[in-house]
C-alpha positions as CSV (number, residue, x, y, z in Angstrom):
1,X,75.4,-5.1,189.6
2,X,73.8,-2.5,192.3
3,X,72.2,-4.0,195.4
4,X,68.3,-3.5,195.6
5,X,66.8,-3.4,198.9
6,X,64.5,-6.4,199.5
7,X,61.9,-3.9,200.4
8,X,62.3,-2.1,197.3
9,X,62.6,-5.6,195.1
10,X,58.9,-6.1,194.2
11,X,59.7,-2.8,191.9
12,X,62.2,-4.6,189.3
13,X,59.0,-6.4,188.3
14,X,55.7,-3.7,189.2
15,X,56.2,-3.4,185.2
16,X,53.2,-4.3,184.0
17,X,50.2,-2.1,182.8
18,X,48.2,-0.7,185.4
19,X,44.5,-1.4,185.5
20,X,41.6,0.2,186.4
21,X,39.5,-2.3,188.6
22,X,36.2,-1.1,189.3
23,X,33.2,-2.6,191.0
24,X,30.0,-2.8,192.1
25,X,27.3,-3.6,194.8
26,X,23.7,-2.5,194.7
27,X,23.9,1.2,194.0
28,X,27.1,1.7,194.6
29,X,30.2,1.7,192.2
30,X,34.1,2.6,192.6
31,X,36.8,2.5,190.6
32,X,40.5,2.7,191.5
33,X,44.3,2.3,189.9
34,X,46.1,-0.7,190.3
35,X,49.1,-2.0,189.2
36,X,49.8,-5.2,190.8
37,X,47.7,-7.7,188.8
38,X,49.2,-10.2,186.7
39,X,47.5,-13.1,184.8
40,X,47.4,-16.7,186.4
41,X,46.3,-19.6,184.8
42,X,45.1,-19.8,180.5
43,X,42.0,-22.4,180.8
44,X,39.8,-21.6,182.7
45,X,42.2,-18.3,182.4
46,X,42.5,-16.7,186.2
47,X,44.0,-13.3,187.3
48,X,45.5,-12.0,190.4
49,X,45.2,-8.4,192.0
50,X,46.5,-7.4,194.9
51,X,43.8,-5.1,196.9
52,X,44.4,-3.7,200.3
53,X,41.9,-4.6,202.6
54,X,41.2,-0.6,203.6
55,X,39.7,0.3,199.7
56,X,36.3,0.8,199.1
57,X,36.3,-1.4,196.5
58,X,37.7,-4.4,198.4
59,X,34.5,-3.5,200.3
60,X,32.1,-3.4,197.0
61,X,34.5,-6.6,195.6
62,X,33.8,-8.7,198.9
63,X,30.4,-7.6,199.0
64,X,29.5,-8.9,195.2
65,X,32.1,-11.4,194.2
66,X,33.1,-9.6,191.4
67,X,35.1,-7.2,189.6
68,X,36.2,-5.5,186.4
69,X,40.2,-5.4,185.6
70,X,40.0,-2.2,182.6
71,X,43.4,-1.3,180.8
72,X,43.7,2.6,180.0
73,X,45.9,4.1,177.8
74,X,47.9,7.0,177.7
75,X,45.1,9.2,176.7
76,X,44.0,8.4,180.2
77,X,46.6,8.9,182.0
78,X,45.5,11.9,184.2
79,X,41.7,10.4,185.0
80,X,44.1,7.0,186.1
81,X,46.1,9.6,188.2
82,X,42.9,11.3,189.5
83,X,41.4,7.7,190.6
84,X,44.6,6.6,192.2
85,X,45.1,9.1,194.5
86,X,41.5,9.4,196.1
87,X,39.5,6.8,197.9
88,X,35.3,6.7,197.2
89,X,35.0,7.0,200.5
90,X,36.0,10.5,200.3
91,X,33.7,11.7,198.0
92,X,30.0,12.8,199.6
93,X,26.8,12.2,197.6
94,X,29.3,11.3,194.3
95,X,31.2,8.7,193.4
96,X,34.7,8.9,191.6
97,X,33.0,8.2,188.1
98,X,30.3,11.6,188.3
99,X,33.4,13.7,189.9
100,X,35.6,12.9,186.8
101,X,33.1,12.5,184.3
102,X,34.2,8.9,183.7
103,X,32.0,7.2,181.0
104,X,31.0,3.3,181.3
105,X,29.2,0.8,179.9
106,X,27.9,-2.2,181.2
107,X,30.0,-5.6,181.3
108,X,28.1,-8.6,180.3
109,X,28.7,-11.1,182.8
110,X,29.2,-8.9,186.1
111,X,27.4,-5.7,187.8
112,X,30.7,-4.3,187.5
113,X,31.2,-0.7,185.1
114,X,33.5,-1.1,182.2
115,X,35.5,2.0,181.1
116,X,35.0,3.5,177.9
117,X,38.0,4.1,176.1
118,X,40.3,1.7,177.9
119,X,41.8,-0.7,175.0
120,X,40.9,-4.2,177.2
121,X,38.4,-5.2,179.4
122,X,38.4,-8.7,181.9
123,X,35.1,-9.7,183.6
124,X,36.3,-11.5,186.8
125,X,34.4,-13.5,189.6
126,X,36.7,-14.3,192.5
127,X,37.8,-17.5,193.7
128,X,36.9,-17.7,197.2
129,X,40.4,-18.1,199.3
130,X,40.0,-16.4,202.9
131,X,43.4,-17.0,203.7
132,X,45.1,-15.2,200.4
133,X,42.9,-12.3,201.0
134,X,43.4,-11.6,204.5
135,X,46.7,-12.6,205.3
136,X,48.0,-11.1,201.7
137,X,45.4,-8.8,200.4
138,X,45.7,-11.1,197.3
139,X,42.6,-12.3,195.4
140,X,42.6,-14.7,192.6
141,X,39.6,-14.5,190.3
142,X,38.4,-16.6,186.9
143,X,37.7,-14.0,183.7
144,X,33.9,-15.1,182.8
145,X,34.5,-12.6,179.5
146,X,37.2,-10.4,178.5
147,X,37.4,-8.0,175.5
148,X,40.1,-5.7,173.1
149,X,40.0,-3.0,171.1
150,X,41.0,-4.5,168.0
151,X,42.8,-1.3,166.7
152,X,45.7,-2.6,169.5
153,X,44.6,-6.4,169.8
154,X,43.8,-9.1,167.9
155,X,44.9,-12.6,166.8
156,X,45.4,-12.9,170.3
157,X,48.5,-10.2,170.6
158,X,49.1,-6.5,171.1
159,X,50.1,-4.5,168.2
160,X,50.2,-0.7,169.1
161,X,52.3,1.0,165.8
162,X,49.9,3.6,164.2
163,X,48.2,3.7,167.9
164,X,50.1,5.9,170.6
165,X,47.6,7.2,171.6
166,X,46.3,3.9,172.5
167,X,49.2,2.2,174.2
168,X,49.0,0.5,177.9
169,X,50.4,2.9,181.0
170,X,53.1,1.2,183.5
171,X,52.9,2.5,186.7
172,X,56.8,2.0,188.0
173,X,56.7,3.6,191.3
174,X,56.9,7.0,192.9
175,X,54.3,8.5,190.8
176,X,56.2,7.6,188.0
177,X,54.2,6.2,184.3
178,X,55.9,4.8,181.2
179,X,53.8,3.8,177.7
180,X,54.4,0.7,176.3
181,X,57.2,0.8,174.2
182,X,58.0,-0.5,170.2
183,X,57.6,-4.1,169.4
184,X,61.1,-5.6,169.4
Protein backbone atom coordinates (compact mmCIF):
# COMPACT_ATOMS: atom_id res chain seq x y z
CA UNK A 1 0.00 0.00 0.00
CA UNK A 2 1.58 3.52 -1.17
CA UNK A 3 0.74 6.65 0.87
CA UNK A 4 -1.50 9.28 -1.16
CA UNK A 5 -1.12 12.71 -0.20
CA UNK A 6 -4.32 14.14 1.33
CA UNK A 7 -4.11 16.88 -1.19
CA UNK A 8 -3.89 14.46 -3.93
CA UNK A 9 -6.77 12.03 -2.36
CA UNK A 10 -9.86 13.49 -3.98
CA UNK A 11 -8.06 11.83 -7.27
CA UNK A 12 -8.57 7.99 -6.21
CA UNK A 13 -12.22 8.80 -6.79
CA UNK A 14 -12.29 11.96 -9.80
CA UNK A 15 -13.26 8.69 -11.83
CA UNK A 16 -16.35 9.38 -13.08
CA UNK A 17 -17.31 10.70 -16.60
CA UNK A 18 -16.77 14.18 -17.23
CA UNK A 19 -19.59 16.44 -18.23
CA UNK A 20 -20.17 19.12 -20.27
CA UNK A 21 -22.33 21.66 -18.18
CA UNK A 22 -23.52 24.48 -20.11
CA UNK A 23 -25.82 27.29 -19.42
CA UNK A 24 -27.57 30.13 -20.13
CA UNK A 25 -28.96 33.71 -19.36
CA UNK A 26 -30.60 36.01 -21.80
CA UNK A 27 -28.36 35.98 -24.82
CA UNK A 28 -25.68 34.58 -23.38
CA UNK A 29 -24.55 30.89 -23.30
CA UNK A 30 -21.23 28.95 -22.10
CA UNK A 31 -20.20 25.75 -21.86
CA UNK A 32 -17.31 24.22 -19.95
CA UNK A 33 -15.67 20.61 -18.81
CA UNK A 34 -16.28 19.28 -15.64
CA UNK A 35 -15.56 16.34 -13.96
CA UNK A 36 -16.58 16.60 -10.37
CA UNK A 37 -20.32 15.85 -10.48
CA UNK A 38 -21.77 12.92 -9.04
CA UNK A 39 -25.44 11.98 -8.64
CA UNK A 40 -27.26 12.68 -5.22
CA UNK A 41 -30.48 11.59 -4.41
CA UNK A 42 -33.09 8.92 -6.97
CA UNK A 43 -36.68 10.66 -6.21
CA UNK A 44 -36.91 13.55 -6.86
CA UNK A 45 -33.28 12.44 -8.33
CA UNK A 46 -30.60 15.49 -7.40
CA UNK A 47 -26.98 15.99 -8.70
CA UNK A 48 -23.98 17.72 -7.48
CA UNK A 49 -21.23 19.75 -9.46
CA UNK A 50 -18.69 21.38 -8.12
CA UNK A 51 -18.19 25.00 -9.95
CA UNK A 52 -15.63 27.45 -9.01
CA UNK A 53 -16.96 30.63 -8.20
CA UNK A 54 -14.44 32.56 -11.00
CA UNK A 55 -16.30 30.62 -14.31
CA UNK A 56 -18.51 32.35 -16.47
CA UNK A 57 -20.88 29.89 -16.15
CA UNK A 58 -21.21 29.94 -12.37
CA UNK A 59 -22.04 33.56 -13.47
CA UNK A 60 -24.81 32.54 -16.27
CA UNK A 61 -25.81 29.45 -13.59
CA UNK A 62 -26.40 32.03 -10.61
CA UNK A 63 -27.95 34.36 -12.88
CA UNK A 64 -30.72 31.74 -14.27
CA UNK A 65 -31.02 28.95 -11.82
CA UNK A 66 -30.28 26.40 -14.09
CA UNK A 67 -28.05 24.32 -15.94
CA UNK A 68 -27.45 21.37 -18.34
CA UNK A 69 -25.05 18.39 -17.14
CA UNK A 70 -24.16 16.76 -21.14
CA UNK A 71 -22.04 13.43 -21.21
CA UNK A 72 -19.58 13.35 -24.38
CA UNK A 73 -17.99 10.60 -25.71
CA UNK A 74 -14.87 9.79 -27.03
CA UNK A 75 -15.64 11.16 -30.34
CA UNK A 76 -15.52 14.33 -28.41
CA UNK A 77 -12.83 14.23 -26.77
CA UNK A 78 -10.77 17.12 -28.28
CA UNK A 79 -14.01 19.80 -28.41
CA UNK A 80 -14.16 18.62 -24.34
CA UNK A 81 -10.40 19.46 -24.28
CA UNK A 82 -10.92 22.70 -26.29
CA UNK A 83 -13.83 23.79 -23.68
CA UNK A 84 -11.83 22.86 -20.68
CA UNK A 85 -9.05 24.87 -21.10
CA UNK A 86 -10.63 28.34 -22.12
CA UNK A 87 -12.89 30.50 -20.14
CA UNK A 88 -16.05 32.46 -22.28
CA UNK A 89 -14.85 35.27 -20.91
CA UNK A 90 -11.92 35.05 -23.17
CA UNK A 91 -13.61 34.95 -26.21
CA UNK A 92 -14.70 38.65 -27.83
CA UNK A 93 -17.99 38.96 -29.80
CA UNK A 94 -18.12 34.70 -29.81
CA UNK A 95 -18.92 32.44 -27.42
CA UNK A 96 -17.13 28.96 -27.01
CA UNK A 97 -20.00 27.09 -29.05
CA UNK A 98 -19.44 29.54 -32.60
CA UNK A 99 -15.49 29.21 -32.03
CA UNK A 100 -15.72 25.42 -32.03
CA UNK A 101 -18.56 24.83 -34.13
CA UNK A 102 -20.42 23.15 -31.27
CA UNK A 103 -24.00 22.12 -32.33
CA UNK A 104 -27.10 22.23 -29.81
CA UNK A 105 -30.40 21.77 -29.36
CA UNK A 106 -32.72 23.11 -27.13
CA UNK A 107 -33.58 21.26 -23.61
CA UNK A 108 -37.08 21.15 -22.69
CA UNK A 109 -37.35 22.29 -19.33
CA UNK A 110 -34.35 24.85 -19.09
CA UNK A 111 -32.88 27.86 -21.34
CA UNK A 112 -29.88 25.84 -21.07
CA UNK A 113 -28.06 24.33 -24.77
CA UNK A 114 -27.95 20.66 -24.93
CA UNK A 115 -25.00 19.17 -26.95
CA UNK A 116 -25.56 17.21 -29.94
CA UNK A 117 -23.87 14.06 -29.93
CA UNK A 118 -23.26 13.63 -26.26
CA UNK A 119 -24.90 10.04 -25.31
CA UNK A 120 -26.97 11.69 -22.02
CA UNK A 121 -28.41 14.69 -21.20
CA UNK A 122 -29.70 16.03 -17.34
CA UNK A 123 -31.92 19.16 -17.14
CA UNK A 124 -31.06 20.62 -13.65
CA UNK A 125 -32.63 23.60 -11.60
CA UNK A 126 -30.49 24.34 -8.52
CA UNK A 127 -31.42 23.99 -5.03
CA UNK A 128 -30.82 27.21 -3.55
CA UNK A 129 -27.95 26.57 -0.63
CA UNK A 130 -25.77 29.92 -0.15
CA UNK A 131 -23.65 28.38 2.14
CA UNK A 132 -22.60 25.06 -0.12
CA UNK A 133 -21.94 27.46 -2.90
CA UNK A 134 -19.87 29.96 -1.42
CA UNK A 135 -18.00 28.38 1.13
CA UNK A 136 -17.53 25.03 -1.23
CA UNK A 137 -18.20 26.03 -4.76
CA UNK A 138 -20.66 23.02 -4.55
CA UNK A 139 -24.28 23.26 -5.92
CA UNK A 140 -26.83 20.67 -5.65
CA UNK A 141 -29.56 20.74 -8.19
CA UNK A 142 -32.99 18.55 -8.95
CA UNK A 143 -32.96 16.91 -12.79
CA UNK A 144 -36.52 18.41 -14.12
CA UNK A 145 -35.77 15.86 -17.39
CA UNK A 146 -32.85 13.86 -18.34
CA UNK A 147 -32.38 11.88 -21.56
CA UNK A 148 -29.97 8.80 -23.36
CA UNK A 149 -28.98 7.73 -26.45
CA UNK A 150 -30.53 4.53 -26.41
CA UNK A 151 -27.73 2.90 -28.68
CA UNK A 152 -25.59 3.06 -25.05
CA UNK A 153 -28.68 3.39 -22.57
CA UNK A 154 -31.67 1.89 -21.92
CA UNK A 155 -33.63 -0.27 -19.39
CA UNK A 156 -32.18 2.10 -17.21
CA UNK A 157 -28.28 0.89 -17.64
CA UNK A 158 -25.27 1.52 -19.88
CA UNK A 159 -24.41 -0.87 -22.43
CA UNK A 160 -21.51 0.33 -24.69
CA UNK A 161 -20.29 -3.14 -26.72
CA UNK A 162 -20.81 -2.43 -30.51
CA UNK A 163 -20.46 1.49 -29.43
CA UNK A 164 -16.77 2.72 -28.82
CA UNK A 165 -17.18 5.29 -30.33
CA UNK A 166 -19.86 6.21 -28.11
CA UNK A 167 -18.43 5.47 -24.65
CA UNK A 168 -18.26 8.10 -21.64
CA UNK A 169 -14.62 10.07 -21.21
CA UNK A 170 -12.94 10.09 -17.48
CA UNK A 171 -11.03 12.89 -16.86
CA UNK A 172 -8.31 11.40 -14.11
CA UNK A 173 -6.11 14.37 -13.68
CA UNK A 174 -3.21 16.06 -15.24
CA UNK A 175 -4.73 16.24 -18.61
CA UNK A 176 -5.09 12.74 -18.53
CA UNK A 177 -8.75 10.86 -20.28
CA UNK A 178 -9.67 7.19 -20.08
CA UNK A 179 -13.04 5.61 -22.02
CA UNK A 180 -15.13 3.62 -20.15
CA UNK A 181 -14.01 0.26 -20.13
CA UNK A 182 -15.82 -3.50 -20.90
CA UNK A 183 -18.72 -4.52 -18.75
CA UNK A 184 -17.42 -6.91 -16.23
Amino acid sequence: MTPVELSKAFRLLNHGPTTLITSAHGSQRNIMAAAWVCALDFNPAKVTVVIDRNTYTRELIEAEGTFAINLPSVQQIEMVKQVGSISGRDLADTDKFAEYGIDTFAAQAITAPLITACVAWLECKIIPEPHNQATYDLFIAEVVAAHADARVFSDGRWHFEGHDDLRTVHHIAGGVFYATGQAC
